[in-house]
C-alpha positions in Angstrom: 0.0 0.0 0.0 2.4 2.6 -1.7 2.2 6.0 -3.1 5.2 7.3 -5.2 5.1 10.7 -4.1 7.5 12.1 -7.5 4.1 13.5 -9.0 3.2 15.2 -5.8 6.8 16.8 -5.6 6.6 17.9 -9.1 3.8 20.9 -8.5 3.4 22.5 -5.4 -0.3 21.7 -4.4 -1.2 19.5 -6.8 -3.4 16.7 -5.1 -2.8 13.3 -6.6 -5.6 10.5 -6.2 -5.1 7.5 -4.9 -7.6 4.5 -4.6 -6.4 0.7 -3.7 -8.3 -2.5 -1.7 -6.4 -5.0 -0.1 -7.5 -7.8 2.2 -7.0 -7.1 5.3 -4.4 -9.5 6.1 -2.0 -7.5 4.0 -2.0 -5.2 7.1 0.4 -7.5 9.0 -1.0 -8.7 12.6 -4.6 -8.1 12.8 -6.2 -11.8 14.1 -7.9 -10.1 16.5 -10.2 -7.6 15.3 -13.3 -8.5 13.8 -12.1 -7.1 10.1 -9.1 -9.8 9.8 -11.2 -11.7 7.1 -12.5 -8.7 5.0 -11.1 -6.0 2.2 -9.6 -2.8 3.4 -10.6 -0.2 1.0 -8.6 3.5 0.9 -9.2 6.6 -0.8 -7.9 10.2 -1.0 -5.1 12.7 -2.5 -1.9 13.5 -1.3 -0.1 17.0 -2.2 3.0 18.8 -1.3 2.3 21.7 1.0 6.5 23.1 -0.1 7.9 21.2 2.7 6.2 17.7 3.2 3.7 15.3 2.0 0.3 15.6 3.1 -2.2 12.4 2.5 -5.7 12.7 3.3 -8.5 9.3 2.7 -10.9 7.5 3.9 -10.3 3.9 5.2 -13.2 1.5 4.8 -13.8 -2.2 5.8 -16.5 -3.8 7.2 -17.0 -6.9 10.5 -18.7 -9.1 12.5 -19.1 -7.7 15.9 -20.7 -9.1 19.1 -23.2 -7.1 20.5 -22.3 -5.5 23.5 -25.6 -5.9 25.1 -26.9 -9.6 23.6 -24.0 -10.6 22.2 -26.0 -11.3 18.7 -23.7 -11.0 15.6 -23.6 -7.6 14.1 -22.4 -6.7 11.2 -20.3 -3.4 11.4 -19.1 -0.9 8.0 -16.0 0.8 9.4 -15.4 4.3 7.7 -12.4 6.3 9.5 -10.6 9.1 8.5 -7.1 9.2 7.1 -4.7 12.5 7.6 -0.8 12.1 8.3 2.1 14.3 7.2 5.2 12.6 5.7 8.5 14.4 5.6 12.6 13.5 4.6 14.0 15.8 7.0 16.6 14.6 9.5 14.8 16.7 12.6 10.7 15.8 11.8 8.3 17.7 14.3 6.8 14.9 16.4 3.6 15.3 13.7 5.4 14.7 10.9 6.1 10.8 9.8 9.5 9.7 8.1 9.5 8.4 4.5 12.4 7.8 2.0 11.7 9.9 -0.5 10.2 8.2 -3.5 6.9 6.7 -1.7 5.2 6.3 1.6 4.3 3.2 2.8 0.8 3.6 4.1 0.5 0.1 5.5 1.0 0.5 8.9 -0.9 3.9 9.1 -3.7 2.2 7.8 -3.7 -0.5 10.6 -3.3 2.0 13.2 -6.5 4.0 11.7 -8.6 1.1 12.1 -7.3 0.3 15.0 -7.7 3.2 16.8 -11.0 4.0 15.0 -12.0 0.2 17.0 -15.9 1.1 17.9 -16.2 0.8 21.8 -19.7 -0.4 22.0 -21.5 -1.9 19.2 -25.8 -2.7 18.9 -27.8 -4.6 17.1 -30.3 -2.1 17.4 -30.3 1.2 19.0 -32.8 -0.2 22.2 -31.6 -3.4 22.8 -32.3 -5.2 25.7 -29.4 -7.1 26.5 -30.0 -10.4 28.4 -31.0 -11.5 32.1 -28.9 -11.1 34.5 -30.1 -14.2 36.4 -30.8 -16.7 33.6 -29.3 -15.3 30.3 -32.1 -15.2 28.4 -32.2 -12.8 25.5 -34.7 -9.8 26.2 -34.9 -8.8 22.8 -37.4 -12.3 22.0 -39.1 -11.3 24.9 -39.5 -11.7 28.2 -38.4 -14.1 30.7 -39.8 -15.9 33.6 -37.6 -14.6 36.2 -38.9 -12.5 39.0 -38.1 -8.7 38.4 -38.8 -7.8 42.4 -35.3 -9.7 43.4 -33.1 -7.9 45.2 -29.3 -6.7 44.6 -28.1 -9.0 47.5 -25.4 -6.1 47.7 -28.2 -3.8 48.2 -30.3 -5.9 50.3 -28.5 -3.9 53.4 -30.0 -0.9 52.7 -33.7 -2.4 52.5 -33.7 -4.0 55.6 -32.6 -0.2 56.8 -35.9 0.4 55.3 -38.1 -1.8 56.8 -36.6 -1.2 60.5 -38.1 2.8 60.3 -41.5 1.2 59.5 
């Protein structure tokens, strides 16, 4: 996942395209994220700003993700945002990537995007229900037969307070 950056270099400004999907795997270690199995797809321009490279794109893939309520299978589109700026320079400012010179390797930049970009929670559906805490039983296909007027045994402390000032 390399851009040669010579057409960049040769006009000041002057945003080049770039477009490429590779399977995920390509990215090096990435068993355990739910997008291991599927295509990474990256778009964007890159441009000289005089001084260094700037790349800007869009990372896409897509996953199977457990809900974090049910624990169903959800299927996830990833979109995250790609903006780095690569430079030759012997002294870079801690913003500014290294490269060699004739391309950037955007592999591991793209591995850290998704990475980072990792959803904290995922949903099947914006109400869901989770399941019982005393039998397991998933909410969302309806109810259970446990009793809903059980106590926190943590809590049960404070309603015996309760029932002593009655």
């Amino acid at each position: 996942m390399k851009l040669q950056v010579e057409e960049a270099l040769k006009e000041e400004g002057r945003k080049v395209p770039f477009s490429f999907q590779k399977p995920a795997a390509d990215l090096g270690d990435v068993d355990a994220f739910p997008w291991k199995n599927h295509v990474v797809a990256v778009e964007g321009a890159f441009w000289s700003d005089g001084t260094h490279i700037v790349v800007k794109g869009t990372v896409r893939t897509s996953g199977m993700y457990a809900c974090s309520r049910c624990l169903m299978p959800v299927s996830v589109d990833r979109n995250a945002t790609l903006s780095e700026v690569y430079g030759t320079e012997a002294e870079l400012p801690d913003d500014v990537l290294p490269y060699n010179g004739e391309y950037i390797d955007l592999t591991e930049t793209i591995r850290e995007t998704l990475i980072l970009s990792e959803p904290m929670k995922v949903l099947c559906q914006p109400d869901c229900k989770g399941l019982c805490p005393q039998c397991g039983a998933n909410l969302n296909e309806g109810p259970c037969s446990c009793p809903t007027d059980r106590i926190d045994p943590r809590l049960a402390v404070l309603g015996d307070l309760l029932k002593s000032k009655h």
